[in-house]
N, C-alpha and C positions, 0 to 999 in steps of 0.2 A: 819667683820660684827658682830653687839652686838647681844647679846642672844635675847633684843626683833626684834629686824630685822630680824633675823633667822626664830622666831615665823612667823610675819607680812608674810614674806616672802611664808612659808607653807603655811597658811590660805589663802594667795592671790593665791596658784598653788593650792589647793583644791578647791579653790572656782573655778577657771578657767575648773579644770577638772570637776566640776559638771556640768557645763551651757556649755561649749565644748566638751562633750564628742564623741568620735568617734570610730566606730567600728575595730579593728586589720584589718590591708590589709597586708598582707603577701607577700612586696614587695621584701622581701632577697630570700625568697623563689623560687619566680617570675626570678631572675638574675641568681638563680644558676642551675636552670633548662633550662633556654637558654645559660647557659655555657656548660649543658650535664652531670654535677655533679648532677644523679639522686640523690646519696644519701645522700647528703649535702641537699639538696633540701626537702627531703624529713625529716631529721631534722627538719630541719627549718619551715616547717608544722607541724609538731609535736607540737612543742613550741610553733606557729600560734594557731593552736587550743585549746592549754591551756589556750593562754589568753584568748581566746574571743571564745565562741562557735556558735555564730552566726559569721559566715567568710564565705562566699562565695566563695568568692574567694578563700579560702587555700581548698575549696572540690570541685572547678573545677580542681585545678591542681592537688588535686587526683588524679580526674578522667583521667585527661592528663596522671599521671602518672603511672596509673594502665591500661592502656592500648600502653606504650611506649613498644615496645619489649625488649628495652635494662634494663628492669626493671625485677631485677630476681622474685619479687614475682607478676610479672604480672599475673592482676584477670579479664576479660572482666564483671562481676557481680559485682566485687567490683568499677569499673569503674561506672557503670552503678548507685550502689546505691550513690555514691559520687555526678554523674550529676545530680541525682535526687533531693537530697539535696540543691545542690548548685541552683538548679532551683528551690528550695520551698522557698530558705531563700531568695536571691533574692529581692522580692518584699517586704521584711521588709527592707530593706535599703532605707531611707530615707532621712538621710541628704545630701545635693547637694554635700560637698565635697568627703563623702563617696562614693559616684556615679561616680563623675568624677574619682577619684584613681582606682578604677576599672576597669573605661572604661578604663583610660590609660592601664591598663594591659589586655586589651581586653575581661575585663568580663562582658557582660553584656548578657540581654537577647535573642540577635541573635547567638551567639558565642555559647550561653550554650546549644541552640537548636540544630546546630551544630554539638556540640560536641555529645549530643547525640544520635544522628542518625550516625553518624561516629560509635560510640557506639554498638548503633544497626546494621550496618554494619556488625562492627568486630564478633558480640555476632552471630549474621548471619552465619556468613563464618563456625565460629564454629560448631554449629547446622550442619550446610551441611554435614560437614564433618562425620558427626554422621550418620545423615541422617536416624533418626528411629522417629517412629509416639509417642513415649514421648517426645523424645527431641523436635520436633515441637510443640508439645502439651503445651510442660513447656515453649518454647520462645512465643506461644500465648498468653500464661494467662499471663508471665513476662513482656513481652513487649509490650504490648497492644495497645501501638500506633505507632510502628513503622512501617515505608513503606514499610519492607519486611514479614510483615504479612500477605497480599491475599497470598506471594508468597508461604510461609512458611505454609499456610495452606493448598496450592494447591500440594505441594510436600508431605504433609501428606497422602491427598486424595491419590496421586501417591502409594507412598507405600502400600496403603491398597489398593487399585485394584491389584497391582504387587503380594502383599499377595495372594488373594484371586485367581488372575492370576494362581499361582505357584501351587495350591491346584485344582484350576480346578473343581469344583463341585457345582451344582445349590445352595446348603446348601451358599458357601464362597460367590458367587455374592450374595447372598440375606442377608445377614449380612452385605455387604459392601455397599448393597443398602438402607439400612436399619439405619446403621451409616450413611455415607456421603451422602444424598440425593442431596446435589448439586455440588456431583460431576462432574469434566470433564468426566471420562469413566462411569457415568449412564447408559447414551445409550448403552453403549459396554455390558458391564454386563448385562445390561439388554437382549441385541440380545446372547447372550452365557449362557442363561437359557434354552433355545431351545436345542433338542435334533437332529442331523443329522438323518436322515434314507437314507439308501443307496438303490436306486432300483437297480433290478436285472439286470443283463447284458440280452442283447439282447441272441439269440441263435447263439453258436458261430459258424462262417462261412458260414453264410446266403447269401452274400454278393459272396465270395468262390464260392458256389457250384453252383450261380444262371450260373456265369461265368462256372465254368467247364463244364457245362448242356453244355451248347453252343459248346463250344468247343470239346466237346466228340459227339454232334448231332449238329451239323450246321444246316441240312434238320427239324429239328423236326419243327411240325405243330403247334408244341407251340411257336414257337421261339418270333411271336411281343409279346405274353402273358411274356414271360421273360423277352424280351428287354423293358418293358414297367415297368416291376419288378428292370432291372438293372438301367436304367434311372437317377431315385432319388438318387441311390448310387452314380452312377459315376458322375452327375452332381449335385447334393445337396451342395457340394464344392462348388458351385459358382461364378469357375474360366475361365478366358478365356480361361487357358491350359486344363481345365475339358473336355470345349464345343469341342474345337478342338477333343480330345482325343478318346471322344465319338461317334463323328459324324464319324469320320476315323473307327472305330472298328464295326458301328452299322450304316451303310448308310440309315438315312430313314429322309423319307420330312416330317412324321410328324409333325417331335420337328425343323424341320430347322427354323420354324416361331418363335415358342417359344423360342429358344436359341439366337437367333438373337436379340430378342427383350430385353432377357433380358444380354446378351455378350455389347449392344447398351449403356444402361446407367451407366454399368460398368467402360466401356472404356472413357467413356465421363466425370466419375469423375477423371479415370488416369490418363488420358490425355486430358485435356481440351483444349490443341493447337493443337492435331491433328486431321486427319478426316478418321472417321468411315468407313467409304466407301471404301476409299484407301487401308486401313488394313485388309479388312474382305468382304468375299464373299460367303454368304450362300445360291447359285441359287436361290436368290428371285428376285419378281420386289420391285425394293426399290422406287418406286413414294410416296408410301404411307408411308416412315420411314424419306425421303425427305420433303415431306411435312411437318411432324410432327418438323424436325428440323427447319424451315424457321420458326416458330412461337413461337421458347422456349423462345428468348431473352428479355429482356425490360422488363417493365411493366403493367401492366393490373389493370386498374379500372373499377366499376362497374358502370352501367347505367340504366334507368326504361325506357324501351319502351315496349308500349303495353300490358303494366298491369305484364310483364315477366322482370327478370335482365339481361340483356346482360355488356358485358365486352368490354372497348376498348382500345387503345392504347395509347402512351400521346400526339399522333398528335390526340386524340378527335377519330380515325378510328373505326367503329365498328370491331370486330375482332370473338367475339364467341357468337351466341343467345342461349339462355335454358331456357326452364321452370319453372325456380327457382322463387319462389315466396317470400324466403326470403332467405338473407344470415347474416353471422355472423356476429358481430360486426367490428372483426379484418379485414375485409374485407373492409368493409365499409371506415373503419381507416386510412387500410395501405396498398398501394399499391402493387397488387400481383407480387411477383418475381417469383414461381412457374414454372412447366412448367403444372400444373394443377388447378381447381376452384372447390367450392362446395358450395353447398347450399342447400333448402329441399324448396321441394313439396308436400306442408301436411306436414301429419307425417313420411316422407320418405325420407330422404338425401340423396344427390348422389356429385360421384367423377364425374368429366369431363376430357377428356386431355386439352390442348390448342388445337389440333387437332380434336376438336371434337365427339372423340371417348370417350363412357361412360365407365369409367374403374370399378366402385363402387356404387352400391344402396341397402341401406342397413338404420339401425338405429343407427346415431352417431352423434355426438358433434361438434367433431372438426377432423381434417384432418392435420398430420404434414411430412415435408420433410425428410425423414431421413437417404436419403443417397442410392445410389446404386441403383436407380430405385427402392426406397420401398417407401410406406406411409404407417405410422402410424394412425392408425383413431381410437379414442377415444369416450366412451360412458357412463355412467355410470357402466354398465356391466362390462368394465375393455378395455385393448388394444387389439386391432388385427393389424397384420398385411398386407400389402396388394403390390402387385407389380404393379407399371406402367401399365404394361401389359395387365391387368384385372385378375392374377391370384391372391386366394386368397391362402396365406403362412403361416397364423396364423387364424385358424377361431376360435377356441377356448379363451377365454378373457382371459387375463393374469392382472396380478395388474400393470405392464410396461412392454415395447417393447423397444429396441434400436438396431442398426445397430452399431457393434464394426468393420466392416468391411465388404466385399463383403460377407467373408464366414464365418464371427460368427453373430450369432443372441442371442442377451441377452436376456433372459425373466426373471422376477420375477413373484411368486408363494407363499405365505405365507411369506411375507417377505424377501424369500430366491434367490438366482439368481443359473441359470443356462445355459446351451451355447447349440446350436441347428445349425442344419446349414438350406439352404433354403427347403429342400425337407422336416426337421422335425427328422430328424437323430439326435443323442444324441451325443455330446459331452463333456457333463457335464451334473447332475441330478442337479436341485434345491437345493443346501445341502450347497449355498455359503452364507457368509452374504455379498463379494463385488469380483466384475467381469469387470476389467477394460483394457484398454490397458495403459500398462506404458513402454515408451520407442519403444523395438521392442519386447516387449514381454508382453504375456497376464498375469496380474493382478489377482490372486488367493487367496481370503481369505477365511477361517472359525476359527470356536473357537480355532483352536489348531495352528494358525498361517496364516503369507501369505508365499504364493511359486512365483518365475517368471516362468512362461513355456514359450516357443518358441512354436509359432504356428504350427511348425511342428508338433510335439509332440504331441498337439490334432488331427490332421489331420490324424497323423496315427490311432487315434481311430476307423474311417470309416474302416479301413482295417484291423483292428479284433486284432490292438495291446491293451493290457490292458491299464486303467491309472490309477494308483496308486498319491493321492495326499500326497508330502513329503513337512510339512512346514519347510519352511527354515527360518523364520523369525518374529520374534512380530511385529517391524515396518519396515519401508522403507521409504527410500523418497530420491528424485532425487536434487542431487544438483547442484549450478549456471553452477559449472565447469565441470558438465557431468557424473560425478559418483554418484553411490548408497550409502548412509549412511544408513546402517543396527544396526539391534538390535537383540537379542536373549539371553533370561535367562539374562536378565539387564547387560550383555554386549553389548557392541558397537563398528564397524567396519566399514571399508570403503569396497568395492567393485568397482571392473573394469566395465563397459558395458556388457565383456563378463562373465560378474559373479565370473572373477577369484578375489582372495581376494590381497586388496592394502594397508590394516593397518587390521592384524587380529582381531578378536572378544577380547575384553578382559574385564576386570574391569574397564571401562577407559569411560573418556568425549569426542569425534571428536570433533572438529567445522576447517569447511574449510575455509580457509583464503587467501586471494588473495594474499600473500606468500606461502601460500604451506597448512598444516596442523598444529593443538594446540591439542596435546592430555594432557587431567588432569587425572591422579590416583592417587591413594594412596601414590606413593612416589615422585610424584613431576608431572610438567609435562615435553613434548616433544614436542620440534619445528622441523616440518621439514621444511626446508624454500629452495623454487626452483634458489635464491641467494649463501646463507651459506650451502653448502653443508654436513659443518661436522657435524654439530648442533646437528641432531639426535643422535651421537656417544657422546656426551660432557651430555646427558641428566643423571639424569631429571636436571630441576633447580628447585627451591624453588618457585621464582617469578616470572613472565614476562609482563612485560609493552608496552604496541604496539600501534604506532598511523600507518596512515598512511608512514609516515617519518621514523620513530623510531621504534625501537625493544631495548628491555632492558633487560636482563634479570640477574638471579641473581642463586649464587652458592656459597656455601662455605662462606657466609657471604659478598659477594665479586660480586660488579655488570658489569656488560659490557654494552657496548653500541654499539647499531649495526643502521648505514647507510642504509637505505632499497631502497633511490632513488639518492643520490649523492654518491658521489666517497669519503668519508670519509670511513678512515680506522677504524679497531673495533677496542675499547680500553677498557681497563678492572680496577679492583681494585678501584672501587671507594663506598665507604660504604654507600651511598643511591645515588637517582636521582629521578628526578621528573619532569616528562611532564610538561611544560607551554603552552598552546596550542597546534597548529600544527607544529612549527614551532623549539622551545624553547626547552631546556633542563637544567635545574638548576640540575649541577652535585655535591656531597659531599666528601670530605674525609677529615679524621682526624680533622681540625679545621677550614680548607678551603672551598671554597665552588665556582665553578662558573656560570655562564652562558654561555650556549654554546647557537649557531645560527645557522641555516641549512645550512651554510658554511663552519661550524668548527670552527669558532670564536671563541674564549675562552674570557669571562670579568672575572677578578678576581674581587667576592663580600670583597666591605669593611667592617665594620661591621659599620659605619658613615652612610651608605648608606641603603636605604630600596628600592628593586626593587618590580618593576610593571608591568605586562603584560598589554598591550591596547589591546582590542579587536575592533574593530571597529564597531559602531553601527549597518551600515547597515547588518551585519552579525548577529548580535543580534536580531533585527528585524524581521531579515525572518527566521531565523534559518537556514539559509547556513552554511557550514562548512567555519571557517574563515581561508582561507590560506593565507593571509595578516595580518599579525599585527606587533603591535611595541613594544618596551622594554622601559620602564623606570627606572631609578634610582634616590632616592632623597632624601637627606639628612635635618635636622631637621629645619634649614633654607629655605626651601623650593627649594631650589636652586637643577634644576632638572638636568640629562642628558639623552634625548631621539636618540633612535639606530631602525635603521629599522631591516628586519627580516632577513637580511644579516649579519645585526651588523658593519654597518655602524653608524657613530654617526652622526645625522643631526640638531640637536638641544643640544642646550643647554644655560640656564638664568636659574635664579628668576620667575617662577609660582605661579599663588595662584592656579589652577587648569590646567591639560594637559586630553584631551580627544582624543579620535580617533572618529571620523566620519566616515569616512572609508577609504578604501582600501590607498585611496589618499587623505586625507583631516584628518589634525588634527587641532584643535580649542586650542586656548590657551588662558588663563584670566588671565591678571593682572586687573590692577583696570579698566581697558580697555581689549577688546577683540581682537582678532587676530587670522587670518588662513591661514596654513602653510599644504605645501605639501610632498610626501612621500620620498623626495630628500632635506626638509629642507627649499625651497623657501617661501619666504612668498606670500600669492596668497590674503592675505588682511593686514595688519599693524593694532597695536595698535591705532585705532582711533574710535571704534563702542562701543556701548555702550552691546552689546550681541550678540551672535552669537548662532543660533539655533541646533536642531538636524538634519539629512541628511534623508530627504526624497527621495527616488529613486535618490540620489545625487546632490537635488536641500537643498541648506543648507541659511535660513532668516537669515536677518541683520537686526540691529534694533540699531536704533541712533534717539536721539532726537523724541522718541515718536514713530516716523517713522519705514517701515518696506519692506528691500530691499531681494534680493534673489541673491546666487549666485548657479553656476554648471561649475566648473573648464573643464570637459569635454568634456560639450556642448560648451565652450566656452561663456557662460550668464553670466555677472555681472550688477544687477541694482540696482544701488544704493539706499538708502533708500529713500521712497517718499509714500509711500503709507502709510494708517492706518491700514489695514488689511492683513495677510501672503498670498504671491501672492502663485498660484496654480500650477505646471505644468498642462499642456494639452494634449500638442501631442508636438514634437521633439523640436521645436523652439517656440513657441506658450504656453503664460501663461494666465493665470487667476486674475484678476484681481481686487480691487474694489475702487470706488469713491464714499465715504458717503456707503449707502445702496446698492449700486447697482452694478454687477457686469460689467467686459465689457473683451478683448480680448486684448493683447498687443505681441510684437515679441520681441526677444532677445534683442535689443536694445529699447525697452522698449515705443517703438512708438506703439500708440495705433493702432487698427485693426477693433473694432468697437466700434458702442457707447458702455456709460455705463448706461444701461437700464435693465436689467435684475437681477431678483430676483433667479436664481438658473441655474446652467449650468453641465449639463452631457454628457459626451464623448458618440460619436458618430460615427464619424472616424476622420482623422486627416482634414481635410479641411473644415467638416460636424459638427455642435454639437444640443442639444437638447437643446433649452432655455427654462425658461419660466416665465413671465411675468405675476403677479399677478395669476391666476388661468387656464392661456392660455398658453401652449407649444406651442414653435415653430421650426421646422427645419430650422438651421440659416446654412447659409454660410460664413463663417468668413472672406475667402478673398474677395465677395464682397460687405459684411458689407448688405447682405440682409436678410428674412425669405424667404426659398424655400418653405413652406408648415404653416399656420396658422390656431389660431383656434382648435387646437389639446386637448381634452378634460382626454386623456388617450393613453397609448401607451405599448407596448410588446415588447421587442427583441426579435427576433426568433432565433431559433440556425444556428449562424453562416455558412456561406457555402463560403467555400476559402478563398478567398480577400476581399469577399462581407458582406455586414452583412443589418438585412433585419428588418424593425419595420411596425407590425401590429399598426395602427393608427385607434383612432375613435373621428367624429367630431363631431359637430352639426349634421352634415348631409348622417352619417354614419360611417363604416369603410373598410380602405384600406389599401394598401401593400406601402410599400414605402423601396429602394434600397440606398444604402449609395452609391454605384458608379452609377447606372441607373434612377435613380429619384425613379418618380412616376412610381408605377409598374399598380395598380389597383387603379382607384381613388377614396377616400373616400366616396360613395356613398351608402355602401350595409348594410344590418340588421345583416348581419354576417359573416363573411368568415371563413373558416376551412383549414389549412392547410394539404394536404396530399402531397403523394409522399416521395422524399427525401433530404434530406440537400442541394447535389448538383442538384437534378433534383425535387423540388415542382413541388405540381399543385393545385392552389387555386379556394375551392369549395366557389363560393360567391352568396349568397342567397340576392335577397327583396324581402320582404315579404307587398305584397300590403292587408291590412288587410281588407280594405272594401269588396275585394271579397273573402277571405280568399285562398288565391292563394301564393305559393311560387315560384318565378322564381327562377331558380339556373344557372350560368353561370360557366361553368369551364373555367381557365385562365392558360397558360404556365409560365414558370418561367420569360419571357420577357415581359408576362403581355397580351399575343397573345390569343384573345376568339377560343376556341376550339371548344365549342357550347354551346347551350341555351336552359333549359326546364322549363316547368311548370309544378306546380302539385297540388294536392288537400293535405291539413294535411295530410289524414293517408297515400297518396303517396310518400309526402317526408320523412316523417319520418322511410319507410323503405328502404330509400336511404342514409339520410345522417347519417355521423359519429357522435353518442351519445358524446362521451370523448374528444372532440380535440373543 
């Protein structure tokens, strides 16, 4: 070459770099980093960034690499400011081929998102580990948008309640209330600004001496004045062992009525199969407790005779008359299950039995069931409570009432709860902020912790033992598998039933696992697994990876792999692994790498080769866990090999694309389409021009414009013919359309009826809802008829069994209509209301003749059978029917 060609030569490659220029891609970088030469790699970005300081790409693989563990100066911040980077310059890359070289190295803007949140992830786990109200503080303002922010600011809160916890003093909740106002523990803190006061104990041995009286003077002329004294004691328990106990020691017919009455709906909660009578004999005449039970069952509605509500049964029977001149809403609504009714006269409510007998008249609200022969009845005032019986057991208002059983009575009192038995005897002072049954044992908290007692233990109370409250615990809570997972002083432990301890209290995380137990601390964690029995002894490990399938865990740099539901043996040494779904396990060492399958398969990865999980879409879809799926593999030619989740190989060619459909169905596209099954058959051939996604495993075909449907299951294939994507329906039964208009076909693709209809909604499978321009009809598909026209508006009602039930309204009213029984109520009424219940309705169906301003209302049985028939004036119906429904 002459001196001037030489020149020519430069000024032609200057000029080319001017009008060509392109940004450094740091593709050596890129290879020697997926060879695992981090620091080769890391050279070679070095010199990257020299040339060229806008490179994206060489401050993703920073960030890759400042967050690789095998990287001694791993930085999760210096990661973090690298991703940052590489996601700000990013969007200056402009030239197309710049773009592409990138993508090829997988930089672009989903990847860098990606990474980091991985980022945030890893910068996360860190923080945890800290676990102090700076470090969450500094990964807020640092990381300002990552996903584990709410969580990172809610484990802040945490700490600063646990703070303020530890210190215990109104001062520490109201700085912590004061900082974190939206906090989770608010409430808490806030209830533990309260101070306890302890009332005094009763006079000890009251209970004692009323008894020694007795028994030192049997003859004294005091004696019913005592027995009347010892009564509330010995029966305030409110046990059937009490009643027995007492009547045997203390022979008197006073209380035989009262005990009976209330021993009656005791027994009737315990034992709801057996019978009262047979059990128990308190020389009464029981005509009167006979009666009362022949009336408790079924249900009860209300009715207007004679200006009074009476109640009757859903044969229409009248059953109980009273004076009530209005009742409540909820009455009105919902049919009474009760064995009691209420309503007011004036300004005076009363309870009724079903037997007729007034139990309650007084000024209240509402009236609620709560167990054990009590009712609750509500006022503004507060609660009281009340017995079946007519005795009143709480006359004084409380803020709530509840029945934790026969013999604890919960009351709240400023916020606070406390336990009473029925006579009003103290078991507990209002000093709790929560009073529950958990398990077999009573639920005890206040600010200084919860405790479990055994109902014993209070019970002895009556009998002059002291109770000292000892908390055992900050939290509690009952887990799937029957044990207590406890807390105290921010350790955590597991607990037996009988309170003995099954993982002690320690520095540590529980979580119960349908293997056994995962405890995390400070040095690693512990598996204890009801399989691998040694596990516990091998601990801690570093890592542990756990699907269903798989347990993995890792030690000494060094991972294992553990069988949880097949008969594969553990095998260990392998320098990472990684869950592919449920199924999958992509194992590593040294330079190797494979795929293992939930048989034990082993594929050796080539490096020619790029594997792929298929998920199946139907699992995508609904968010099922996918226990079906398939393996790919496929090299730069495109030429694939697909393996089912055995590791079987069932496919393999030349793809432009391979999809899973589902469980059983994968799609495959060459320049034609094609679908193939979970054993490799082919269930269509390369001849359709597309193939669709898997709808309830109805999957479209489409050729030549046209658009056919298959479902390998149902056994459906119909070929393309239609312009629009046929519907499933019901089982065999699809959807269809011709031009505009829909119509009905069966798996062989023979039509079922016309095609007439502008919109079709399932109905039941024989039944569907059409409708035709702005008219609904109930169609019969097999015989291509309308059962019901004219339909201007329609309701599903809630389902009842097999049946399913639509409120219709026509031209000329509305009515009930049954997907198995037809016409239940015919479209004729101004309005029907549905009462009663799912399986047992009872429709209140009104016309309303306006000329004389009169409301007829018919009640109708679930078969559609009139029950009866009334008439009323405005303000008489409207204190009849049901406002809300």
């Amino acid at each position: 070459m002459t001196a001037l060609s030489k020149k020519l030569f430069l000024i032609y490659s200057i000029a080319a770099i001017t009008v060509f220029w392109n940004i450094e891609i740091p593709k050596r970088a890129f290879r020697l980093y997926d060879k695992g030469d981090i620091v080769k790699a890391v050279e070679a970005l070095e010199k990257s960034v020299q040339k060229d300081t806008l490179n994206p790409g060489a401050y993703m693989l920073y960030a890759k690499v400042y967050t690789d563990t095998a990287f001694s100066s791993y930085n999760v911040d210096t990661a973090y400011a690298y991703a940052k980077k590489a996601i700000g310059q990013l969007p200056l890359v402009t030239e197309a081929k710049d773009i592409s070289s990138l993508r090829d190295l997988q930089v672009d803007s989903l990847s860098l998102e990606n990474l980091k949140d991985r980022i945030d992830s890893l910068k996360f786990i860190e923080v945890k580990a800290i676990h102090t109200i700076e470090a969450y503080n500094d990964f807020v303002m640092a990381y300002d948008d990552a996903d584990e922010r709410p969580e990172a600011i809610s484990r802040r809160n945490r700490i600063a309640f646990e703070n303020a916890e530890a210190v215990n003093t109104w001062q520490g909740y109201e700085r912590f209330m004061t900082e974190y106002p939206l906090a989770e523990d608010f409430t808490v803190a806030s209830n533990r600004y309260m101070k306890l006061l302890y009332e005094e104990r009763t006079a000890d041995g009251s209970y004692d001496n009323l008894v020694d009286y007795l028994t030192d003077f049997p003859n004294s002329p005091y004696r019913s004045v005592v027995v009347d004294n010892i009564f509330p004691f010995a029966t305030g328990v409110n046990t059937l062992e009490s009643f027995r106990s007492f009547l045997v020691n203390y022979p008197n017919k006073k209380y035989s009525k009262t005990l009976s009455d209330r021993a009656y709906h005791i027994y009737k909660q315990k034992y709801p199969d057996s019978y009262f009578l047979k059990d128990f004999d308190f020389g009464l005449n029981t005509d009167s407790l006979k009666r009362a039970m022949s009336v408790e069952s079924g249900i009860w509605l209300p009715k207007l005779e004679d200006g009074n509500i009476s109640f009757m049964d859903d044969s229409g029977q009248t059953k109980l008359k009273t004076s009530f001149k209005s009742i409540p809403e909820d009455c009105r609504c919902t049919p009474q299950s009760t064995d009691f009714v209420y309503g007011s006269v004036g300004a005076t409510s009363q309870l009724w039995g079903r037997n007729g007998q007034l139990i309650y008249e007084g000024s209240f609200d509402k009236a609620t069931d709560l167990g054990y022969g009590f009712i609750g009845v509500q006022s503004a005032a507060g609660d009281r409570l009340i017995h079946k019986s007519g005795e009143v057991v709480i006359d004084e208002p409380k803020e709530s009432i509840s029945v934790l059983d026969n013999r604890f009575i919960r009351t709240q009192t400023q916020g606070l709860f406390g336990l009473e038995n029925y006579a009003g005897a103290e078991y507990l002072p209002n000093e709790y902020v929560a009073i529950d049954t958990f398990s077999t044992y009573i639920w005890l908290e206040n600010s200084t912790g919860i405790a479990l007692v055994s109902p014993d233990a209070l019970l002895a109370v009556l009998e002059g033992q002291a109770f000292e409250f000892q908390p055992m615990f900050d939290e509690l809570e009952l887990l799937p598998n029957g044990k207590f997972w406890v807390s105290k002083d921010n350790q955590e432990g597991v607990i037996n039933q009988d309170l003995s301890p099954l993982i002690a209290l320690g520095k540590q995380e529980v979580y119960d696992r349908d293997y056994g137990w995962r405890i995390a601390s400070s040095d690693g964690i512990t598996i204890i697994h009801k399989r691998y029995n040694g596990l516990a002894e091998q601990a801690p490990f570093t890592q542990v990876l756990e699907n269903d399938r798989w347990l993995a865990l890792e030690k000494d740099s060094a991972w294992t792999l553990l069988d949880q539901q097949g008969k594969i043996q553990p095998e260990s040494g392998y320098d990472s692994l990684a869950f592919w779904g449920e199924n999958m396990v992509m194992l590593f060492r040294n330079d190797s790498s494979w795929a293992q399958f939930k048989t034990g398969k082993k594929l050796l990865m080539q490096r020619s080769w790029t594997p792929k999980l298929l998920i199946p879409q139907e699992y995508i879809a609904t968010g099922e866990k996918a226990t079906t799926d398939f393996f790919m593999v496929s090299n730069a030619k495109n030429f694939r090999k697909i393996y089912n989740d055995t590791g079987r190989e069932i496919l393999s060619s030349t793809y432009r694309d391979v999809t899973a459909l589902g469980p059983n169905m994968i799609r495959l596209q060459k320049r034609n389409a094609a679908l193939a099954d979970s054993t490799g058959k082919y269930l269509l051939n390369f001849i359709y021009d597309g193939i669709g996604s898997s709808n309830q495993g109805y999957v479209s075909i489409l050729d030549k414009g046209k658009v056919g449907v298959i479902n390998p299951a149902k056994d459906i294939k119909i070929a393309p013919f239609y312009e629009k994507l046929i519907e499933p329906y019901a089982d065999t039964i699809l959807v269809a359309s011709d031009g505009k208009y829909k119509g009905f076909i069966n798996k062989d693709n023979k039509e079922l009826t016309t095609f007439e209809f502008d919109e079709v909604k399932y109905f039941s499978d024989t039944v569907a809802l059409t409708r035709i321009e702005d008219e609904w009809l109930i169609y019969h598909i097999g015989m291509d008829e309308a059962l019901l026209e004219g339909i201007e508006s329609f309701e599903l009602l809630e389902n009842t069994g097999e049946d399913k039930l639509l409120k219709v309204k026509t031209a000329t009213g509305e009515g009930i209509y049954s997907a198995t029984a037809g016409e239940i109520v015919e479209p004729t009424y101004t309005q029907i209301k549905i009462l009663g219940t799912p399986d047992n309705p009872i429709y209140f169906a009104m016309k309303l003749v306006a000329e004389a301003n009169i409301y007829v209302v018919i009640y109708f049985d679930k078969k559609g059978n009139k029950l009866f028939t009334q008439s009323f004036r405005q303000d008489e119906y409207f204190r009849i029917v049901c406002p809300s429904k």
